[in-house]
ROTORDREN-139762 format. One line per 5 residues: for each residue x, y, z of C-alpha. Coordinates in Angstrom, 1 decimal. Each point is the difference from the previous one (the first is absolute). Layout:
X/Y/Z | ...
END
This chain:
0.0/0.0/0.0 | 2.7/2.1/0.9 | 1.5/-0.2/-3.3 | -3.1/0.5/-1.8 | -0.2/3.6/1.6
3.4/0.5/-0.8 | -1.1/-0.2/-3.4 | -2.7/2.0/0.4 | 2.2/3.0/1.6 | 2.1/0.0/-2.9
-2.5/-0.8/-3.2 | 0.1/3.4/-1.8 | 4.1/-0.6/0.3 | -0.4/-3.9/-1.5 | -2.3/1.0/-2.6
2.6/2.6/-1.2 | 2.6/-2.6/-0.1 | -2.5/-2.5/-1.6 | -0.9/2.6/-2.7 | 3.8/1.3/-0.9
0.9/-3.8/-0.4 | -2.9/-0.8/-2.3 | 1.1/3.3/-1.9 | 3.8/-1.2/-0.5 | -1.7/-3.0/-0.9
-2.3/1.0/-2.5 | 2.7/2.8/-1.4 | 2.5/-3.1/-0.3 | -2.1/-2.4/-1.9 | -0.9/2.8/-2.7
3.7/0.8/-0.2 | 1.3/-3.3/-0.5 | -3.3/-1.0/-2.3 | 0.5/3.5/-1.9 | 3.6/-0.8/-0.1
-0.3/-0.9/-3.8 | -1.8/3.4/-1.1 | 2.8/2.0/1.5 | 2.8/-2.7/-1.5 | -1.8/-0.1/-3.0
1.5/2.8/-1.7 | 3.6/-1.4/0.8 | -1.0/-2.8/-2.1 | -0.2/1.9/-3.1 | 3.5/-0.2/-2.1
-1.3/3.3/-1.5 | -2.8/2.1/-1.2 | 0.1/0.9/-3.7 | -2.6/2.1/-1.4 | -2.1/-0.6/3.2
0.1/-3.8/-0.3 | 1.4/-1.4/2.6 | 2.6/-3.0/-0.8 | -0.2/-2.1/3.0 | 2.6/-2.3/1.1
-1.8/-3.4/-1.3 | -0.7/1.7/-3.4 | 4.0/0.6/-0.5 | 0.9/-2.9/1.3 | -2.1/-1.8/-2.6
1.4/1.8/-2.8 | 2.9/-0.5/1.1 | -0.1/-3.9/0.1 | -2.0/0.1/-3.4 | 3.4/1.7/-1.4
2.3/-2.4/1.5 | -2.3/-2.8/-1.5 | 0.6/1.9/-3.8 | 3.9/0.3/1.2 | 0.1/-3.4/0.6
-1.7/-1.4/-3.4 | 1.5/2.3/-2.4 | 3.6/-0.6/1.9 | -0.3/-3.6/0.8 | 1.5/0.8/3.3
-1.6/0.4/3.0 | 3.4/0.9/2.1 | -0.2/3.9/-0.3 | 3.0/2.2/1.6 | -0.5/3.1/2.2
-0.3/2.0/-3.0 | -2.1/-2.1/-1.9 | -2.5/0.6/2.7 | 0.5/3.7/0.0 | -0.8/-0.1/-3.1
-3.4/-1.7/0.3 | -1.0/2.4/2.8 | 0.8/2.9/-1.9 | -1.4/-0.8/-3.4 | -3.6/-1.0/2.1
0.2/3.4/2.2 | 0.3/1.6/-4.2 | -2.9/-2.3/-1.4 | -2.4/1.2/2.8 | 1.1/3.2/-0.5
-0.6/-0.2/-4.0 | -3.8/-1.6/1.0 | -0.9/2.1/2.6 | 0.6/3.2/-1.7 | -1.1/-0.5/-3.2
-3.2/-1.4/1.7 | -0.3/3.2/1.6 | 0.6/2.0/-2.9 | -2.6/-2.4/-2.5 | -2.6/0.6/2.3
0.1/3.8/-0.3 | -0.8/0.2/-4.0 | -2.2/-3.2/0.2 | 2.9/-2.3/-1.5 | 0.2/-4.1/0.5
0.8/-3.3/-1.9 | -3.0/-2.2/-0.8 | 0.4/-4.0/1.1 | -0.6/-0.6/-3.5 | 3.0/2.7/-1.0
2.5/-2.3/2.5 | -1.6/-3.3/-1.3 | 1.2/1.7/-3.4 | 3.3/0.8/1.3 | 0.6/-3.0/1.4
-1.4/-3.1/-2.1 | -1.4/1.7/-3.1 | 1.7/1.3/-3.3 | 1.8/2.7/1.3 | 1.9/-1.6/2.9
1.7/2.6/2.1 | 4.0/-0.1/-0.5 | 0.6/-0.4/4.2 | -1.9/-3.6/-1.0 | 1.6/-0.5/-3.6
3.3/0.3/1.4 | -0.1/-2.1/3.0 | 2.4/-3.4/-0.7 | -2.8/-2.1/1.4 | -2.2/0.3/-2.9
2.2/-0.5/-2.4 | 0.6/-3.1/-2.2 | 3.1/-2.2/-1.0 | 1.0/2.8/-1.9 | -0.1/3.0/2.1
-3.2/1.6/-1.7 | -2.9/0.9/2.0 | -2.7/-3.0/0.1 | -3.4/1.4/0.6 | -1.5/-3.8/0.7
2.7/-0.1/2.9 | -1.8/2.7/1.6 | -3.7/-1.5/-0.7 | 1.9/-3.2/1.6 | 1.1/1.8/2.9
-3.6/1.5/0.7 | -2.2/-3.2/-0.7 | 2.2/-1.3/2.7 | 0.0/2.0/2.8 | -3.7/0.3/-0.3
-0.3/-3.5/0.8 | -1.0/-1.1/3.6 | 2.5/-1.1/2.3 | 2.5/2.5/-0.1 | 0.1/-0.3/3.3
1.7/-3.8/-0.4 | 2.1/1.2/-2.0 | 3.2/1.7/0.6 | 0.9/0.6/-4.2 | -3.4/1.3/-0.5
0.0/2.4/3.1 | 3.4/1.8/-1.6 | -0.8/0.0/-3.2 | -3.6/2.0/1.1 | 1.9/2.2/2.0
2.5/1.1/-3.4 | -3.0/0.3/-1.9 | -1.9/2.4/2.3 | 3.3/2.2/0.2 | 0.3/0.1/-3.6
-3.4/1.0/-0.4 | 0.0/3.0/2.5 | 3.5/0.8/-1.8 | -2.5/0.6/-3.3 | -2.8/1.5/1.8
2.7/2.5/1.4 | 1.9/0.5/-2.9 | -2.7/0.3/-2.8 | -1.8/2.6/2.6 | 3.1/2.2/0.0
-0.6/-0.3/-4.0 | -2.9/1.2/-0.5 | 0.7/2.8/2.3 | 2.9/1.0/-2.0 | -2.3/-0.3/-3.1
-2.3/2.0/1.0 | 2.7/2.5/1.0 | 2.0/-0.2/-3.2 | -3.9/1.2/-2.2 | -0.1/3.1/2.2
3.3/1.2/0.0 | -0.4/0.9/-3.8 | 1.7/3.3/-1.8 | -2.7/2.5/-1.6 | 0.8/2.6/-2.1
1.1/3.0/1.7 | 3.1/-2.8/1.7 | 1.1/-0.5/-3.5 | 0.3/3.3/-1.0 | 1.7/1.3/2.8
2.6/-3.0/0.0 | 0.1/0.4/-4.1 | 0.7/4.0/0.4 | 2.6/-0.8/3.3 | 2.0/-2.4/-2.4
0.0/1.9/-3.0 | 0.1/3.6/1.1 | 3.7/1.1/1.3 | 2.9/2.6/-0.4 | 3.8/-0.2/-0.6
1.9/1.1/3.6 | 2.9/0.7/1.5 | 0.4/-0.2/3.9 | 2.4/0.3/2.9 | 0.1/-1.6/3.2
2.1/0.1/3.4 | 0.0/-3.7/1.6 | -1.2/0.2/3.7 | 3.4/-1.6/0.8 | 2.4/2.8/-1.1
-1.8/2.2/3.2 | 2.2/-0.6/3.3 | -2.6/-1.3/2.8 | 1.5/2.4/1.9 | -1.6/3.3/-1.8
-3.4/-1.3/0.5 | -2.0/-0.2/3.5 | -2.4/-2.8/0.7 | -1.8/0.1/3.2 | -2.2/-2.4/1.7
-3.3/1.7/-1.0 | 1.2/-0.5/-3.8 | 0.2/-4.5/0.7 | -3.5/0.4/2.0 | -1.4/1.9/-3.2
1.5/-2.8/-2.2 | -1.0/-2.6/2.5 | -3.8/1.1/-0.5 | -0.2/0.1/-3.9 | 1.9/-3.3/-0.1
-2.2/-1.6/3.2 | -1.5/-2.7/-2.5 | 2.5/-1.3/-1.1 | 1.5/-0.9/3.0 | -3.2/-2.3/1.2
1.8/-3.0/1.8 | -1.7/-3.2/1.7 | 1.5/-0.7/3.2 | 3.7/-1.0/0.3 | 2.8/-0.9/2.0
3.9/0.4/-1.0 | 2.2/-2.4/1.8 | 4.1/-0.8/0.5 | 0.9/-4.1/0.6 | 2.9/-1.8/0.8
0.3/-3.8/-1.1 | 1.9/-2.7/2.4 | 0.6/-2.8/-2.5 | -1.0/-3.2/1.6 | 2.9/-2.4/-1.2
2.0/-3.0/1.1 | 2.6/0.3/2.7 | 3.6/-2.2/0.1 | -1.8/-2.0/2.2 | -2.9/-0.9/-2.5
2.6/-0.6/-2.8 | 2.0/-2.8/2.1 | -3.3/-1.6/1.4 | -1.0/-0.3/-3.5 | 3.5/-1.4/-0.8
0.2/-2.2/2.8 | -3.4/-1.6/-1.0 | 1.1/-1.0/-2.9 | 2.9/-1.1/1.1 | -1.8/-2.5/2.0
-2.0/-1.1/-3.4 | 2.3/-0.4/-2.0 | 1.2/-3.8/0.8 | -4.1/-0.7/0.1 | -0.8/1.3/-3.2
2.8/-1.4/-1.8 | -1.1/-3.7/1.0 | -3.6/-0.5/1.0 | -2.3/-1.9/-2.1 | -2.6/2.4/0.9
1.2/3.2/-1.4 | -3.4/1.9/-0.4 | -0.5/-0.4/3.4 | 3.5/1.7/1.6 | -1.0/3.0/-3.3
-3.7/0.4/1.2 | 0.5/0.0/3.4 | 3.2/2.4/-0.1 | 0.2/1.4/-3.3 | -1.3/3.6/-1.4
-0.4/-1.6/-3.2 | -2.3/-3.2/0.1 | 1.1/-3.4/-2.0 | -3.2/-0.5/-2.3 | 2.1/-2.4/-2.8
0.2/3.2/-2.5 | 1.8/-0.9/-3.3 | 2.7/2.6/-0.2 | 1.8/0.8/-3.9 | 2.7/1.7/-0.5
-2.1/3.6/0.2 | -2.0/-0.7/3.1 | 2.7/-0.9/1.8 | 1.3/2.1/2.7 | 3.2/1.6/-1.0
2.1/-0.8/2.9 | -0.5/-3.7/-1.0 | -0.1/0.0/-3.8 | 3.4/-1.5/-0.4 | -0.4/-2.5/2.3
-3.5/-1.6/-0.6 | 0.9/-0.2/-3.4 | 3.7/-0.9/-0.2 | 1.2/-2.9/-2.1 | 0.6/-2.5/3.0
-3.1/1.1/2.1 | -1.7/-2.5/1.9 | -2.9/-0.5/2.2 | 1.4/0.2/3.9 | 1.9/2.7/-1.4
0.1/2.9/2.3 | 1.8/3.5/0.0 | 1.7/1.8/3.6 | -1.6/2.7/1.8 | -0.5/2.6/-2.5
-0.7/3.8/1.1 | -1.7/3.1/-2.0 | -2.5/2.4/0.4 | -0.1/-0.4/3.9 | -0.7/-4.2/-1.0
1.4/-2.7/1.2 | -0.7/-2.8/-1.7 | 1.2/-3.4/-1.5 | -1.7/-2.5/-3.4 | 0.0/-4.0/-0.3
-0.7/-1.3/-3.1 | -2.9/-2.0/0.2 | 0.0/-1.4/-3.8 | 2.0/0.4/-2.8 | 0.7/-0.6/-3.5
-3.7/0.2/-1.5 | -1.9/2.0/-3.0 | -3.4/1.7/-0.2 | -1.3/2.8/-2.0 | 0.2/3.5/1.1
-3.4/1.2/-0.7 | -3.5/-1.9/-1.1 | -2.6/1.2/-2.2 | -3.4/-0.9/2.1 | -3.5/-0.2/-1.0
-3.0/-0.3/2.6 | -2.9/-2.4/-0.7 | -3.3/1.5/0.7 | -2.9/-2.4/-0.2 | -3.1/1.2/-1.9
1.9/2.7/-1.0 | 2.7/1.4/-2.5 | 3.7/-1.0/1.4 | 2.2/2.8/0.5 | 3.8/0.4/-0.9
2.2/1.3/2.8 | 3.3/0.4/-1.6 | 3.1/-0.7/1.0 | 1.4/-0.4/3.5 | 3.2/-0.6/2.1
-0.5/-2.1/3.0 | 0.6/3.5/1.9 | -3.0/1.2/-1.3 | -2.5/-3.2/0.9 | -1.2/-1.3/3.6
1.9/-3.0/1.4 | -2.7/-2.4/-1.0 | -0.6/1.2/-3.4 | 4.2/0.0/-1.0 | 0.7/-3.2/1.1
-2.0/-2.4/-2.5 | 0.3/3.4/-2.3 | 3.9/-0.1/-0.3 | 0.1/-4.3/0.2 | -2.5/-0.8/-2.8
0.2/0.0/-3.6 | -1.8/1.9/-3.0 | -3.8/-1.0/-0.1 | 0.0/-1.3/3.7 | -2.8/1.0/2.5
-0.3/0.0/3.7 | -2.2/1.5/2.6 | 0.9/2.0/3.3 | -2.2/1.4/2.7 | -1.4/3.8/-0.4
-2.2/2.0/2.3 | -3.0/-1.9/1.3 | 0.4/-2.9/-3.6 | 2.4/-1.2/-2.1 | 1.7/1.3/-3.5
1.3/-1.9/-2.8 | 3.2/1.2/-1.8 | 1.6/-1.2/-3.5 | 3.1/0.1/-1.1 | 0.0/2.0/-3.1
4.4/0.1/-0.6 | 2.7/-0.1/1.8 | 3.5/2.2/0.1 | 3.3/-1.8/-0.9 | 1.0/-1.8/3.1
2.9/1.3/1.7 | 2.3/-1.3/3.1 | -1.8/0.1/3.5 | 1.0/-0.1/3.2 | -2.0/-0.6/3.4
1.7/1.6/3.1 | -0.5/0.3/3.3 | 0.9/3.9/1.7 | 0.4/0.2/3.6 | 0.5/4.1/-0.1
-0.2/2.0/3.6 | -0.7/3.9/-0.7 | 1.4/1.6/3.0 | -2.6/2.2/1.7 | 0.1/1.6/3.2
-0.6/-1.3/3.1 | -2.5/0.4/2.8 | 3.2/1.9/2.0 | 1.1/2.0/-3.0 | -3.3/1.0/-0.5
-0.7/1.3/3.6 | 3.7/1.3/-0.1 | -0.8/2.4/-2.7 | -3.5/0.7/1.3 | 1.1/0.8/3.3
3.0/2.6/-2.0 | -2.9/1.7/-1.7 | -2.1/0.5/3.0 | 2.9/1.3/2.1 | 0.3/2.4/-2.8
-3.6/1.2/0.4 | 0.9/0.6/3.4 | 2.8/2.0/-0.4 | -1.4/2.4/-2.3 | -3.4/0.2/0.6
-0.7/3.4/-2.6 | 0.2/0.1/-3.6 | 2.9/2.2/0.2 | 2.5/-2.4/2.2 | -1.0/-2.8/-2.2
1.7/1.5/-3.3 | 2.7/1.4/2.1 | 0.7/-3.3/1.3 | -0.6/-1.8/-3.0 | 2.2/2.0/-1.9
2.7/-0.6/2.2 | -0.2/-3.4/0.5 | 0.3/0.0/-3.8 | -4.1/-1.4/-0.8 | -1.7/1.5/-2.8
-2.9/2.0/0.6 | -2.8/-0.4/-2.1 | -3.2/2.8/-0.8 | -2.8/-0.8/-0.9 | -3.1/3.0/-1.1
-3.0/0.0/-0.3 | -1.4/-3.1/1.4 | -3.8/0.0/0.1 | -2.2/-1.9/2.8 | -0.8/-2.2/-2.9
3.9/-0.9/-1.1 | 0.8/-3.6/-0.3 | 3.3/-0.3/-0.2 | 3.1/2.1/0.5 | 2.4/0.4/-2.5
1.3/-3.7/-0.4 | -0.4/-1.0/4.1 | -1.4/-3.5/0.1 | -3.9/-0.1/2.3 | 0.7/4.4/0.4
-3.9/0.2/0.5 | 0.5/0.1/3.8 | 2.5/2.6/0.3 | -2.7/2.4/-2.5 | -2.4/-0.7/2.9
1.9/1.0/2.7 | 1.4/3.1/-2.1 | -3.7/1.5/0.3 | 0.0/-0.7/3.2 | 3.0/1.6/1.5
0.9/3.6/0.6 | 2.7/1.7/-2.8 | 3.9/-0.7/1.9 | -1.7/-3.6/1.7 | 2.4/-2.4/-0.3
-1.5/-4.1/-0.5 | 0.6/-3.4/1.5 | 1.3/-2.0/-2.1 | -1.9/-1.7/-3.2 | 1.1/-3.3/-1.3
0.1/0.4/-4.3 | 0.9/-2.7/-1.6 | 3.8/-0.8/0.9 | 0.5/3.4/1.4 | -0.9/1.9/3.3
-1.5/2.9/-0.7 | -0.1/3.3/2.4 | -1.6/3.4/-1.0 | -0.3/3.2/1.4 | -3.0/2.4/-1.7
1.4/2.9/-1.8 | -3.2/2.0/-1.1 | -3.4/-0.1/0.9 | -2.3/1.7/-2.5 | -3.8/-0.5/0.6
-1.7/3.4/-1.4 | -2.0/-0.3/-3.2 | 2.9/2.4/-1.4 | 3.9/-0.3/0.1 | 1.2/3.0/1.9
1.3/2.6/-1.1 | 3.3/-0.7/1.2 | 0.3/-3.6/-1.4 | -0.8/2.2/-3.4 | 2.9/3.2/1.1
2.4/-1.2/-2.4 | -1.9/0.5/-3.5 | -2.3/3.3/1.6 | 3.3/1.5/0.7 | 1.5/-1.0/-4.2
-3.4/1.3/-0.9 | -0.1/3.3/2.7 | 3.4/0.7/-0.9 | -0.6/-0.3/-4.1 | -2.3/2.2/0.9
1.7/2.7/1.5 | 2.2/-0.5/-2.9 | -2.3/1.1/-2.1 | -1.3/3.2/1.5 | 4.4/0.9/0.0
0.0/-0.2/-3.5 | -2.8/1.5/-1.0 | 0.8/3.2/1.9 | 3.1/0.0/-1.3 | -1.9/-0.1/-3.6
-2.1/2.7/1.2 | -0.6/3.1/-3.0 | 2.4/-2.8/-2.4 | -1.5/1.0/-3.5 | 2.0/-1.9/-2.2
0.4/-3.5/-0.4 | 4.3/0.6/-0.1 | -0.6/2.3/3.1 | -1.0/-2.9/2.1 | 2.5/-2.5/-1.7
2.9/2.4/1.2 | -1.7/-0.2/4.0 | -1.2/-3.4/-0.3 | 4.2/-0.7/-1.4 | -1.6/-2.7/-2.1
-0.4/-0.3/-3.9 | -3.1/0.6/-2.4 | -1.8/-2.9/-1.4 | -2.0/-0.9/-2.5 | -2.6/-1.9/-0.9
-1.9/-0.7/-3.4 | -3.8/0.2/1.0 | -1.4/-0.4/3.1 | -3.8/-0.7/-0.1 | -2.8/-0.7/3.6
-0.3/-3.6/-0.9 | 4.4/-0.7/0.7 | 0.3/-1.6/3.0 | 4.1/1.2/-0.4 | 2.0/3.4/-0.2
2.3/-1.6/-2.6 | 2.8/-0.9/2.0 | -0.4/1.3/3.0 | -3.0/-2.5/1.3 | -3.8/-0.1/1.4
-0.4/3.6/0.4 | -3.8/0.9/-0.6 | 0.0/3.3/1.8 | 2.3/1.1/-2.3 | -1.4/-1.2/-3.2
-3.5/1.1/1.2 | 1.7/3.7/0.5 | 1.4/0.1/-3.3 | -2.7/-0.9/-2.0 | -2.3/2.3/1.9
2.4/2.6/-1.6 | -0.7/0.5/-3.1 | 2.3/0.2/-2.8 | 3.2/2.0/0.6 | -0.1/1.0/3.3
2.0/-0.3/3.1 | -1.1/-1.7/3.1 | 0.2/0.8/3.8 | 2.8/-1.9/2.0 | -2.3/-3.6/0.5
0.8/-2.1/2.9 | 0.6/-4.0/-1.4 | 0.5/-3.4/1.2 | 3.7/0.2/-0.5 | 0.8/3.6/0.3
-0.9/4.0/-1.3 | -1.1/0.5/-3.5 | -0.8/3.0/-2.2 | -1.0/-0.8/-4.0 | -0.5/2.2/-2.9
-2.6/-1.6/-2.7 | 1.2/0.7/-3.7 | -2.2/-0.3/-2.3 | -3.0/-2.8/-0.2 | 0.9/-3.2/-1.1
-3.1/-2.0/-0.8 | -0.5/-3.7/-1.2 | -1.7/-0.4/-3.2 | -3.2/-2.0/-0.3 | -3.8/-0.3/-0.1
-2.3/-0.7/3.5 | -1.6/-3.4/-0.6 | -2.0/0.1/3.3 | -0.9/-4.0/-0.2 | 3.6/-0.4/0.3
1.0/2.1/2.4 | -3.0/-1.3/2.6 | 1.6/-3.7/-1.2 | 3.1/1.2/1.3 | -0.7/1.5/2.8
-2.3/-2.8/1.4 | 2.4/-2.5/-0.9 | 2.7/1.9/2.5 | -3.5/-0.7/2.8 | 0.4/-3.7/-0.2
1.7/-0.2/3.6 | -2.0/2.4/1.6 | -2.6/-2.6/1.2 | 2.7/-2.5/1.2 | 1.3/2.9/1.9
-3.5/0.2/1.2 | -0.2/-3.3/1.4 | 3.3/0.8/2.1 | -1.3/3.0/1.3 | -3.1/-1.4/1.1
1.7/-2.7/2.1 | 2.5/3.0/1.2 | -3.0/2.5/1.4 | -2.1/-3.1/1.2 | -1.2/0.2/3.6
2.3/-2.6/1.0 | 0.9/-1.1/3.9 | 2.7/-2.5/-0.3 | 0.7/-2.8/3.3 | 1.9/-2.5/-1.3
2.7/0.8/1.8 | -2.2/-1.3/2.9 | -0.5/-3.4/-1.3 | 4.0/-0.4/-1.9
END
């Protein structure tokens, strides 16, 4: 009882507690059941033209592309950059779709199914399909029933069961997009390239800039021949420069960085292990009866019964596999090059087969196909060994995929000498200690000069080379040629500009960088720029010196005796040049002096490469009629890359957020 008044005394205090708990409870459930609406927009790769690319969607692209990789290669072990590659070129074909999408929809554009059915399977097969190898026949011409093949078969059920079927649905349906992507940027361009058309009053201006022109004589003082030191630039002049030029210095985020590389390679100690191992084989492989088992079990180069001729031979054991008196048992000392030890035993002698086979495969129900010839390098273990020891017109099955595949003999090469030998070969790496040795070097380094500057000062003394590297983007793959660099991008953005890093592993090198430059503003600064606002500030100033000094000049010799440089002359000078004669792309100057008139004298006009004044003689114009047909033929002829162009810039402006660096 007591208690139960207890409770009573303090109930407003319990229901308090009571209620704040159920709150944190309640307020924890919706954050951890919401947790996916405010994650979800982490999941998006990017957003291009307000779709969003989520994670899944790239991630299927990009396995779709590997799938094409692999078919079209015949590969399917891809290096770093291989896979960089892929990423890159599906993070460009989304970007192709989703902005043309964009842009279709405004002016009502699409492509029909039957238009792709058209493109794909009908009479005017698109070239992305016509020049694919996989529809083309024994002769390398495109086969239009290969691709009706291809289709009538992955439309069949069980695709599921069936791995071959799955990958060759998955090539199609890439190659497909490809087309709709491609032939939508087309039409686009089409439709651009009947609108951008010259009329009449473009062909008689362009007609009258070409043919209309004066004889002229000019002089000109180079901007270089003025000493920087009698001209002023101030700081106001490069921000004045910095403002008319701010679009041109757009920039996506970047970071600049400095590396130094500890090579990761074998130690004394590694080399004599190595030695002494095979030391301690040697006496074993030169007697037992089961070679392929002291090779395979020690050996970097497995014993498979290869026949080796004369070519295919290693070099280090040419002379002796094929010597005169050579004899199985045979076997040659320790042998070392190229950081190898290693050591042969003939395993037979004395023998002939051809060098190469002419193969044919046997397809039932079906047109055989001719493969051409081969050298037992070039064929599967199972395919080269009946290939290379039967005769002309023999057949023999092997093994393939999930069947079997009949082969015949079509001819062989003239037989040549053979060899069989067994390699016992030791590449000395380094060891588990050499390899925390020089770890442990490279992260006492980091500790010792913990600031971009010490660790180029150090470097540098120590006698390392160190390495820049610009512009690296959060998307950058790979830098320079560093082996798996991706890691070392992602910590750049991470770290503050002078930040040295721990140390990456790349390849057979240890890698530590310190960030140089951080530049995230949507516009390079206007220091990074200094260098070529100050050559343009001070050509500038230049400029305004020589044309005071030109100042009440009335005479074209006048200003040749200031300027100390000679008269020139020039034939005809006409709007449409896109030269001065000799002296280069000067339009403001051309522009001045056909402005002119005939026979008259021009104000000092400020150029691209210096100071010019001109006198116009008298006018020197080009015979011949307008024929306005041919000048709009002309002139809309020179339009023809003006909706490529298009296309670019329409990918360039796009309203594009770009996270892949999130995801890489």
């Amino acid at each position: 009882m007591a208690s139960l008044q207890r409770i009573r005394n303090h109930g407003a205090l319990l229901i308090a507690i009571v209620g704040l708990a159920m709150l944190a409870f309640i307020l924890g459930d919706f954050l951890n059941s919401g947790s996916s609406f405010f994650n979800r927009g982490r999941e998006n790769v990017g957003i291009i033209e307000g779709h969003k690319v989520h994670y899944t969607e790239y991630e299927s692209a990009k396995d779709q592309l590997t799938e094409v990789y692999k078919i079209e290669s015949g590969r399917s072990d891809f290096d770093e950059d291989t896979h960089s590659q892929i990423r890159n070129q599906v993070w460009n074909m989304m970007l192709m779709d989703y902005t043309m999408r964009a842009q279709a929809k405004e002016i009502g554009m699409d492509i029909t199914p039957d238009e792709l059915s058209e493109l794909c399977i009908g009479d005017n097969i698109h070239q992305l399909i016509r020049s694919r190898r996989a529809f083309a026949d024994e002769n390398g011409q495109f086969n239009r029933e290969a691709v009706v093949g291809l289709l009538q078969a992955i439309n069949q059920e069980g695709e599921e069961e069936n791995p071959n079927l799955a990958q060759a649905k998955t090539y199609w349906l890439y190659w497909e997009k490809a087309v709709r992507i491609s032939y939508m940027q087309e039409k686009y361009t089409s439709l651009l390239q009947h609108l951008l058309k010259a009329n009449s009053l473009d062909a008689e201006y362009a007609f009258n800039a070409r043919q209309n022109g004066f004889s002229a004589e000019y002089v000109m003082q180079p901007y270089y021949t003025v000493a920087d030191s009698l001209v002023k630039v101030n700081e106001s002049d490069l921000k004045k420069l910095y403002k008319q030029h701010k679009q041109q210095y757009k920039q996506t985020p970047n970071r600049s960085i400095k590396y130094v590389a500890f090579n990761i390679e074998p130690s004394e100690d590694d080399f004599k292990a190595a030695q002494t191992l095979m030391e301690n084989l040697k006496e074993e492989f030169k007697t037992t009866e089961d070679v392929s088992l002291v090779v395979n079990t020690n050996s970097d180069i497995m014993y498979d019964g290869r026949d080796y001729s004369e070519e295919t031979v290693p070099a280090q054991y040419k002379e002796f596999a094929f010597a005169k008196d050579a004899k199985a048992g045979d076997c040659t000392e320790i042998l070392f090059e190229n950081n190898t030890y290693s050591m042969a035993r003939i395993m037979e002698c004395g023998y002939m087969l051809p060098d190469s086979v002419e193969l044919k495969a046997i397809v039932e129900d079906g047109e055989d196909q001719e493969l051409g010839w081969f050298k037992a390098s070039d064929l599967p273990k199972n395919i080269a060994e009946p290939a290379f020891a039967g005769k002309r017109g023999e057949r023999f099955t092997v093994a393939q995929g999930m069947g079997e595949q009949t082969y015949e003999i079509l001819e062989t090469g003239k037989p040549t000498p053979k060899v069989k030998l067994a390699i016992l070969a030791r590449e000395v790496t380094p060891s588990s200690k050499t390899y925390s040795v020089i770890y442990n070097n490279a992260k006492q380094f980091i500790i010792a000069n913990n600031n971009a500057e010490a660790l180029e000062e150090a470097a540098q003394e120590a006698g390392m080379a160190v390495v820049p590297q610009y512009n690296l983007t959060a998307t950058t793959d790979k830098i320079g040629q560093l082996q798996a660099s991706r890691p070392i991008v992602r910590w750049a953005f991470e770290a503050k500009e002078g930040e040295v890093s721990d140390v990456f592993e790349c390849g057979q090198q240890f890698i530590v960088a310190a960030v140089t430059e951080v530049n995230d503003g949507e516009y390079r600064p206007l220091n990074a720029v200094r260098s070529e606002l100050t050559y343009e500030a001070t050509n500038n100033a230049k400029a305004e010196y020589i044309i005071k000094q030109l100042k009440g000049v009335e005479s074209l010799e006048a200003a040749a005796e200031i300027m100390k440089q000679p008269v020139k002359s020039i034939e005809r000078v006409a709007l449409a040049d896109s030269r001065l004669g000799n002296a280069g792309m000067e339009p403001a100057v051309i522009g001045a002096a056909v402005a002119l008139g005939e026979n008259q004298l021009s104000e000092p006009v400020k150029g691209n490469m210096g100071v010019y004044m001109i006198k116009t003689g008298a006018a020197n114009n080009l015979e011949g009629a307008f024929d306005a047909q041919s000048e709009k033929a002309q002139l809309s002829s020179r339009f023809t890359y003006l909706p490529y162009q298009a296309i670019q810039l329409i990918e360039d402006n796009a309203d594009v957020t770009d996270n892949r660096a999130n995801f890489q």
